[in-house]
N, CA and C atoms as an extended XYZ file, in Angstrom:
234
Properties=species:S:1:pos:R:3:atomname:S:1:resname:S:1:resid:I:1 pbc="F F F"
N         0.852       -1.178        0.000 N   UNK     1
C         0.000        0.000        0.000 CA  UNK     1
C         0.890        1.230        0.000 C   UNK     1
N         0.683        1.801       -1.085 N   UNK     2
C         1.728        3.592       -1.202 CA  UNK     2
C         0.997        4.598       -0.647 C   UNK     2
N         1.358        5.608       -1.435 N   UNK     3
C         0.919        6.656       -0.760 CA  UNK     3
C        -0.672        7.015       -1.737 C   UNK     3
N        -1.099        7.903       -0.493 N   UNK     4
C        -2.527        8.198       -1.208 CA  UNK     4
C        -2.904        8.564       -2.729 C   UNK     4
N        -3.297        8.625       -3.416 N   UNK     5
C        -3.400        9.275       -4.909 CA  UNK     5
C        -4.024       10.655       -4.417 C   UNK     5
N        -4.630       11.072       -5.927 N   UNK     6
C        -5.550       12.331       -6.263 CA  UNK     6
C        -6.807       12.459       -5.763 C   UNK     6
N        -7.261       11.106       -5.961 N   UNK     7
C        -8.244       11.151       -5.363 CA  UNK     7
C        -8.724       10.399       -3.938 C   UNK     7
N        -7.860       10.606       -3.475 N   UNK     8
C        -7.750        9.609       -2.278 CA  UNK     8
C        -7.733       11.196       -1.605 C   UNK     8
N        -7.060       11.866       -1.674 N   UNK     9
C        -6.918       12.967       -0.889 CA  UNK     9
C        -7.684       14.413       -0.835 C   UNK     9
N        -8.252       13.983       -2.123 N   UNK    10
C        -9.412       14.683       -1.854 CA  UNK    10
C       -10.701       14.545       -1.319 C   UNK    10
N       -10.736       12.834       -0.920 N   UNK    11
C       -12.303       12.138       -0.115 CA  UNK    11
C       -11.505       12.600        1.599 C   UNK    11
N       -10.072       12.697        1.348 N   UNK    12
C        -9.656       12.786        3.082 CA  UNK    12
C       -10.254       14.514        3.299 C   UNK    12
N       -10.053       15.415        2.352 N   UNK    13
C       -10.177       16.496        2.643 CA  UNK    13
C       -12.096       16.778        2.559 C   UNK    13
N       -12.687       16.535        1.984 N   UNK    14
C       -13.923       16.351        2.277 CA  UNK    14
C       -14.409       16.077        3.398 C   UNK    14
N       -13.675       14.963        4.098 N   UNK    15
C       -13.996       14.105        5.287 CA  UNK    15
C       -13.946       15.454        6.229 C   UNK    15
N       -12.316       15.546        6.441 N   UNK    16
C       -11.826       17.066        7.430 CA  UNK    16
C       -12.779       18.012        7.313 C   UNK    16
N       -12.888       18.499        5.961 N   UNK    17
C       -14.043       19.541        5.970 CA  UNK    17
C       -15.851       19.442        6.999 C   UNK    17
N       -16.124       17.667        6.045 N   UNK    18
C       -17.304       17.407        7.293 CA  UNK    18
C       -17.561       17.440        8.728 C   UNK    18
N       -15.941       17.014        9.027 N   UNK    19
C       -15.890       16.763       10.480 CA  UNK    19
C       -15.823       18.347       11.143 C   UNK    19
N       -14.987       19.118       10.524 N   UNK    20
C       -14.337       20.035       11.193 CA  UNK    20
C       -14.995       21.558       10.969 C   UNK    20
N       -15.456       21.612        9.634 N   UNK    21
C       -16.272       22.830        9.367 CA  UNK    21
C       -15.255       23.522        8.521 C   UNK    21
N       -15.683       25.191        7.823 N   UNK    22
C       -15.012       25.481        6.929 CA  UNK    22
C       -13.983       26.703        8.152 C   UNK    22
N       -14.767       26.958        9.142 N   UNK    23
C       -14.269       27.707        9.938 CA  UNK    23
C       -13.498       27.371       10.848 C   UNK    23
N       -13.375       26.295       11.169 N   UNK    24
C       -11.942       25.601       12.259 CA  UNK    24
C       -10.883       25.263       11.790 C   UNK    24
N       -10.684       24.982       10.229 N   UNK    25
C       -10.039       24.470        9.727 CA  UNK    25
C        -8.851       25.630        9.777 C   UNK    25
N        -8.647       26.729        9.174 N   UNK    26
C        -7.939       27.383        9.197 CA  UNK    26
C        -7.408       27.130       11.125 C   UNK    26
N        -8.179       27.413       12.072 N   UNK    27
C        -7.898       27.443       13.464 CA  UNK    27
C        -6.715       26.269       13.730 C   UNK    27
N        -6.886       25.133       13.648 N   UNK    28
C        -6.207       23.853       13.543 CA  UNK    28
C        -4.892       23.824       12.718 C   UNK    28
N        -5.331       24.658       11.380 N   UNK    29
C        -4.067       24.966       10.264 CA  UNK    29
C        -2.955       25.808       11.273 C   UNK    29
N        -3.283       26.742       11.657 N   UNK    30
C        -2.920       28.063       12.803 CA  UNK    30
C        -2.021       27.162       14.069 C   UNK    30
N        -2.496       26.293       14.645 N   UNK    31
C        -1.941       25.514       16.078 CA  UNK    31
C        -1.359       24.541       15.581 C   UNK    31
N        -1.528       23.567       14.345 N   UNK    32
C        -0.152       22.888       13.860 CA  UNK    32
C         0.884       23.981       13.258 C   UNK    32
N         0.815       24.973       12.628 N   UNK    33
C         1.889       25.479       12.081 CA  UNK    33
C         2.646       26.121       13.600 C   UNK    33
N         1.838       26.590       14.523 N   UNK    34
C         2.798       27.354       15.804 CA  UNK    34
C         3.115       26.244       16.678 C   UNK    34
N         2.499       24.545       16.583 N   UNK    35
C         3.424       23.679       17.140 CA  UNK    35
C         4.585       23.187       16.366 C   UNK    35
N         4.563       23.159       15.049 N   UNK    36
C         5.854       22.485       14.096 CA  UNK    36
C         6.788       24.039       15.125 C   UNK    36
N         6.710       25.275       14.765 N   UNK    37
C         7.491       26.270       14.610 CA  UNK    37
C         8.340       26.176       16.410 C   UNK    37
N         7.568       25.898       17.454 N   UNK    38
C         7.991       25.592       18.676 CA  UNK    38
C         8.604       24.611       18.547 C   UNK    38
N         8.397       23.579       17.775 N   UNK    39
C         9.395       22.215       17.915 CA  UNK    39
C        10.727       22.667       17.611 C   UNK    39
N        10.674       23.418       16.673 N   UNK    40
C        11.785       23.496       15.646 CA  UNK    40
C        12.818       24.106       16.548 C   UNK    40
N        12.307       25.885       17.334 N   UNK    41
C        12.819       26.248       18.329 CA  UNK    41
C        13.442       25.690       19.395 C   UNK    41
N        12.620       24.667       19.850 N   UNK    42
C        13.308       23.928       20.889 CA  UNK    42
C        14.371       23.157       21.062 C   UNK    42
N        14.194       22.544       18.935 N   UNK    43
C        15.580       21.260       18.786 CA  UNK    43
C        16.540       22.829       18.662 C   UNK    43
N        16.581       23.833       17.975 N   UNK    44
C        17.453       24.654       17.856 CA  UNK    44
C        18.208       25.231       18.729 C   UNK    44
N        17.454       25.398       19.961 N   UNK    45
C        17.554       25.848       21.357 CA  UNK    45
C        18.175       24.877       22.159 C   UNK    45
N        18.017       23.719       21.819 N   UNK    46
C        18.581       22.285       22.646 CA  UNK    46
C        20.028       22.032       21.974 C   UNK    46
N        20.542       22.354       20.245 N   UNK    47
C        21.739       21.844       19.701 CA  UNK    47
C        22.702       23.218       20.382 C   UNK    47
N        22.042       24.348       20.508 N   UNK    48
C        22.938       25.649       20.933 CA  UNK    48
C        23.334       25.532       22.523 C   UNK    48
N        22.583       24.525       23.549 N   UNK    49
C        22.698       24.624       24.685 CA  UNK    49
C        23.814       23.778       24.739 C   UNK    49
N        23.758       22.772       23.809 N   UNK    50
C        25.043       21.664       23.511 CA  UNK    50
C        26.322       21.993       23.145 C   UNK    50
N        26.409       22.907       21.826 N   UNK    51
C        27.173       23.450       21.548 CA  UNK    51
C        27.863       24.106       22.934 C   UNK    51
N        27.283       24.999       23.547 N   UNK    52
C        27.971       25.601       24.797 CA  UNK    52
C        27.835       24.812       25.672 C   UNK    52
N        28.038       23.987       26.412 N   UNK    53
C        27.794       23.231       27.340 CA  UNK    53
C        29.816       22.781       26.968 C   UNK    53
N        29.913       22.135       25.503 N   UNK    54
C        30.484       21.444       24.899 CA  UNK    54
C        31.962       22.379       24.957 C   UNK    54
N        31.479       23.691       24.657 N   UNK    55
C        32.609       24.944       24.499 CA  UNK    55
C        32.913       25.074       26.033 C   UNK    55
N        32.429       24.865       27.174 N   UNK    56
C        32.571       25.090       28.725 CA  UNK    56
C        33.509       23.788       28.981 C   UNK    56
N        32.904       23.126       28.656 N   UNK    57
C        33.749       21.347       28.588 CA  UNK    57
C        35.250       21.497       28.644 C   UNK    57
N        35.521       22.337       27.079 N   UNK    58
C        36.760       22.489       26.491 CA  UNK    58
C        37.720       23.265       27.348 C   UNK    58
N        36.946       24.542       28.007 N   UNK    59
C        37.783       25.491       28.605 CA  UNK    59
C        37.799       25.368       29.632 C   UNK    59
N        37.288       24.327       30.584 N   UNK    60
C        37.590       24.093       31.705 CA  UNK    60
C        39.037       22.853       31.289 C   UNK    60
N        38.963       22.267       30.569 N   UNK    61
C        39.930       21.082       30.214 CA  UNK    61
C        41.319       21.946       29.814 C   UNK    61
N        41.430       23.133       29.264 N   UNK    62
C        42.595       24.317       28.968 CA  UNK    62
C        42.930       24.508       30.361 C   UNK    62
N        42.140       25.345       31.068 N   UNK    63
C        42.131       25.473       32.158 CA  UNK    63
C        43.018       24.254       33.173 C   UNK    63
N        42.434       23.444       33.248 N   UNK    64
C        43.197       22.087       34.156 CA  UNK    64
C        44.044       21.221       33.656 C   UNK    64
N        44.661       21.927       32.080 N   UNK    65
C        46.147       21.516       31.834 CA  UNK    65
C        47.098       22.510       32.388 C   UNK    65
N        46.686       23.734       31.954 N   UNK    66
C        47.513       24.825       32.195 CA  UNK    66
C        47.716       24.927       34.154 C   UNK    66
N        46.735       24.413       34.657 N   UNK    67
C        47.332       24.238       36.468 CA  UNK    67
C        48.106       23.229       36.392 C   UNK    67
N        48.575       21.884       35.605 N   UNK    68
C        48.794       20.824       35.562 CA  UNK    68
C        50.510       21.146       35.027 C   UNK    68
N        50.226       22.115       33.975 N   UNK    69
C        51.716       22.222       33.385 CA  UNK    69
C        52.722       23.484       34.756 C   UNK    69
N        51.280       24.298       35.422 N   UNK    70
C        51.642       24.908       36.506 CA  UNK    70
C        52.691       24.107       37.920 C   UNK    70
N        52.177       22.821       37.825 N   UNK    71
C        52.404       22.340       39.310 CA  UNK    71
C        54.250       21.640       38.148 C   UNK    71
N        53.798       21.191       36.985 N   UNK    72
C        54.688       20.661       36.743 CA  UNK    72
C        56.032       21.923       36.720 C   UNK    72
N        56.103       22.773       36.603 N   UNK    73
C        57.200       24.066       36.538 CA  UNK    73
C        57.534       24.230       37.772 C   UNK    73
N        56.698       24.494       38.929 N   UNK    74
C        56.851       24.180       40.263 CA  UNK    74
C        57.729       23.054       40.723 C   UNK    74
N        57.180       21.926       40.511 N   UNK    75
C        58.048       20.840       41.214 CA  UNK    75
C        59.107       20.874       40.221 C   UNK    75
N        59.414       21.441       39.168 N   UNK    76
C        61.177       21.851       38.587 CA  UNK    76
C        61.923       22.231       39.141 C   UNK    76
N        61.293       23.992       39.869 N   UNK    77
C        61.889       24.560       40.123 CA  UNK    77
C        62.112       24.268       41.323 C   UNK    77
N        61.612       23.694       42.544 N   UNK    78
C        61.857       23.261       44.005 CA  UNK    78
C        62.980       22.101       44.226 C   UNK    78
């Protein structure tokens, strides 16, 4: 079984229309398009929190070589 045809999708849109009216439809059109658009935000908002999370990672790891190469110059010089 593939995907719907021509006219397959137009008995679905008939159906929607019966069920839903000519006036909700747009309403429903309206709250899926501002839930896709929040999803989208959120994965975008979730890869940028990563990204920095990832960049904090790094510079704490600079950070605790450079005390590391610190102690090592120390116990040289003592």
């Amino acid at each position: 079984m593939g995907m719907p045809g021509g006219v397959e999708w137009i008995l679905i849109a008939l159906v929607v229309l019966l069920l839903f009216g000519g006036k909700k439809i747009p309403e429903l059109a309206k709250g899926l398009g501002s839930g896709i658009k929040n999803f989208k935000k959120a994965v975008k908002d979730d890869e940028d929190e990563e990204v920095a999370s990832t960049d904090k990672v790094d510079e704490l790891d600079k950070k605790s070589e450079a005390k590391k190469e610190e102690k090592k110059e120390e116990s040289k010089t003592v």
